[in-house]
N, C-alpha and C positions, 0 to 999 in steps of 0.2 A: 347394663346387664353384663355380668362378668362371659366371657367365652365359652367358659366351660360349661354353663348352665343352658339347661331348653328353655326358652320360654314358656314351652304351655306346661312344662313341669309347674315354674313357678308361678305361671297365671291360677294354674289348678287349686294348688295352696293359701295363694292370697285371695282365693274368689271371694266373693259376698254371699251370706246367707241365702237358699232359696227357701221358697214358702215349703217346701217337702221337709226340710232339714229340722229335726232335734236336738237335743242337747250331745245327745253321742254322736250323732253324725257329725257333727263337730268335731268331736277328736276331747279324750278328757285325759288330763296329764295330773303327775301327781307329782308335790314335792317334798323332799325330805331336807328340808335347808334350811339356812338358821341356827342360831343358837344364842345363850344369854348373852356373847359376848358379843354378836354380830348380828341383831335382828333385823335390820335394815335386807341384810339378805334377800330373807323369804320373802320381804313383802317385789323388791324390787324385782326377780323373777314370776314371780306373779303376779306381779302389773305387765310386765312385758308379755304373757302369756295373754293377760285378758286383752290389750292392746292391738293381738292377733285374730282377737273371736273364735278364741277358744271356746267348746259346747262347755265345759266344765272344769274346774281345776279342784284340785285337793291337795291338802296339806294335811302333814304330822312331823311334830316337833314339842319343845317345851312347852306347858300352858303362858310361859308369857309370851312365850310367842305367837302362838296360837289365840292368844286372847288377842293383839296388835292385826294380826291377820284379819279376825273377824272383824273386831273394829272398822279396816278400811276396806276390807272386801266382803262383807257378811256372807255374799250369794259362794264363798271357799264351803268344801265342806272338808268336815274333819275322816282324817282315815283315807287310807291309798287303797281300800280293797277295790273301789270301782275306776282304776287308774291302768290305764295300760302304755304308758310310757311313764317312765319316772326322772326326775331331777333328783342329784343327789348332792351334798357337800358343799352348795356354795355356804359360804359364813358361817365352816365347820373348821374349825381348826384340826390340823397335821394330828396332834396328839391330846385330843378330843376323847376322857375318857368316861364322859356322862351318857345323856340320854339319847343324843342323837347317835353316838357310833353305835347304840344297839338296833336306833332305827333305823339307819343303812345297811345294817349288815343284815337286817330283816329285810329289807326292799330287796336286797340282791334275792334272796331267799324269791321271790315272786316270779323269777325270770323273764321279768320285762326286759324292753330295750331301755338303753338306761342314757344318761346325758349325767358322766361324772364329773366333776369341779371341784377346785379346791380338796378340802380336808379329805374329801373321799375316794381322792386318787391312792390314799395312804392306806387305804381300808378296805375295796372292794379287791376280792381276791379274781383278776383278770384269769384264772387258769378256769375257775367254774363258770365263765357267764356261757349261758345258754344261746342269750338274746344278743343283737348287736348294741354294742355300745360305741360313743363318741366319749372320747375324755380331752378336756378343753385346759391343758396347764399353760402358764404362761413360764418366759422362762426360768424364775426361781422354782416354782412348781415343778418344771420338768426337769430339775438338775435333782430335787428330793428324787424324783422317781425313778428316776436313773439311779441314784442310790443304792431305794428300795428292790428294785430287781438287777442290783450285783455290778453294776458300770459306776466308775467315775466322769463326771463332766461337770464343767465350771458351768454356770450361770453366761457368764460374757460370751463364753466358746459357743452357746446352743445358741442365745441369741445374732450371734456372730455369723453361723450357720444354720437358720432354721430349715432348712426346707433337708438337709440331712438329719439335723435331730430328729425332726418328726416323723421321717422315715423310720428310722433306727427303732423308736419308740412305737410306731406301730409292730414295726416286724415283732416285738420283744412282747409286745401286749396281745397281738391279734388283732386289734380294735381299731377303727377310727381315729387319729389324735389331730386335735385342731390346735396346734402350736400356737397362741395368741400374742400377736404382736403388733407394731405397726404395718409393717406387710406380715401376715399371717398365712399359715400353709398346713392346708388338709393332708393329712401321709394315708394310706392302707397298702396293707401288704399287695404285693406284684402290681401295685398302678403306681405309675409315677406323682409325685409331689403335686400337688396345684395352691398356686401362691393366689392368697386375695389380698389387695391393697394396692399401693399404701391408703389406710383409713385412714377417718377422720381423725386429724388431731386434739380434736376434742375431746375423742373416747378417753384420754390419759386423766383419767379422775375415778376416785374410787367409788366401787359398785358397778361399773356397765360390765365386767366379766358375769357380773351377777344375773343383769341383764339380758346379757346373750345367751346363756346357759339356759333361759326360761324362754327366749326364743327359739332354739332349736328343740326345745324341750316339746313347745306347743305346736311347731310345725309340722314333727314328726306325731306327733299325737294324732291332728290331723289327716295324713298321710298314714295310717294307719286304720282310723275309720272307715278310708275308701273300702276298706277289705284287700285291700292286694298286702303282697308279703314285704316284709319293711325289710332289705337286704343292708349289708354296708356299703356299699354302692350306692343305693340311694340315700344312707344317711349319711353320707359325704357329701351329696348334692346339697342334702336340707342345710347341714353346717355352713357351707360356700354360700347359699341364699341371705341365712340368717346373718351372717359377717358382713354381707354387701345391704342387707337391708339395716342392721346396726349403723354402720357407717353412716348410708344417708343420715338419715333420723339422729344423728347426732350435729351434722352437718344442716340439717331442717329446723335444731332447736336453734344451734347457734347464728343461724342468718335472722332468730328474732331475738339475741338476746338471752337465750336460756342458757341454761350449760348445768351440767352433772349430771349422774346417772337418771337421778327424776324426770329431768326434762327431755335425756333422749326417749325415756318410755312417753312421756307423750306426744313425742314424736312419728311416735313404730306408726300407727293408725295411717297416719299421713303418707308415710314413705312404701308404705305395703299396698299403698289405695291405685 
């Protein structure tokens, strides 16, 4: 367990179902991820969600993806109106000018708390979120978005420096930013940096950002059901849980032999138990 985490925070989140409990008491997340070029996306955040026991999950996106969704998860429903945390952008690209950028730019429109990734770091306008948000760039991601809001930075230099990047990027955004890396580092404005890692060397394979996005995605879903108020404070915590419980569970598939993003999600179960 990382330092900076309470235990019974995260005992709370990863508990098991009680016989009282529903599907909302659960916590119901919604995703907006995917796309024709990258459908692998949605499914792999939401497995990592179901993985969590999550009450519900929801998806909107393209009908093929949508149809691959159903496919392997039937009990998905279509449509984020009953979603009160949303995922947005993983396996959306930067300049994404179809179907998904209108349905992220509709999700912000919900003022949910949001868990932004990839393509939708390009697109959610950080000046109107209501709600808190986590934005998870790795560091090509976070050299665009330094761009996009007026700074130059290399690639090598953020990752050279993460735990200043991430800073920088929070102050600039307001938001949560979970800089992904091998040691990875939560920023929010006036609290200092907290590094998690070094992770598993495993996660270096494509899709676990995907992954982890629909993990913090469903933790804070959860954390949300309670009825208490979801602060950025506390979705710095969920981020920091869900990075240390990533890591395991990639570290859980690889001691049998698994490896890639597939196999860390079926690992989450295991490492959250």
């Amino acid at each position: 367990m990382h330092p900076n985490l309470d235990p019974d925070f995260a005992s709370s989140l990863l508990a098991e179902a009680k016989a009282s409990d529903n599907k909302y008491s659960r916590g119901v997340v919604g995703f907006v991820t995917g796309s024709e070029a990258y459908t692998g996306a949605a499914l792999l955040g939401l497995e990592a969600a179901y993985q969590l026991q999550i009450g519900m999950a929801c998806y909107l996106g393209p009908r093929k993806v949508t149809d691959l969704v159903l496919n392997s998860r039937p009990e998905t429903i279509t449509g984020i109106e009953k979603a009160k945390v949303l995922v947005v952008g993983s396996g959306v690209a930067d300049d994404d000018s179809g179907e998904q950028r209108k349905n992220i730019l509709a999700a912000q429109a919900l003022n949910l708390p949001m868990v932004i990734d990839a393509g939708a770091l390009q697109l959610v306008d950080f000046e109107k979120l209501s709600a808190p948000a986590i934005l998870t760039p790795h560091a090509g991601e976070a050299q665009k978005l330094f761009a996009r809001l007026g700074h130059s930075r290399r690639s090598k230099d953020i990752a050279a420096n993460p735990s200043a990047s991430a800073w920088e990027l929070a102050e600039l955004t307001g938001q949560v930013v979970l800089l992904k890396g091998n040691i990875s580092v939560l920023a929010l404005r006036n609290h200092p940096p907290i590094e998690s890692g070094p992770g598993s060397v495993h996660l270096a394979t494509a899709g676990t950002g995907d992954v982890l996005a629909g993990m913090i995605g469903a933790l804070a879903a959860k954390y949300v059901a309670t009825g208490m108020g979801l602060t950025l404070e506390i979705l710095r915590d969920i981020g920091l849980l869900a990075t240390q419980l990533h890591s395991e569970a990639a570290e859980l598939a690889a001691s049998r032999g698994d490896y890639g993003a597939s196999a860390i999600c079926r690992a989450i179960s295991e490492a959250s138990s």
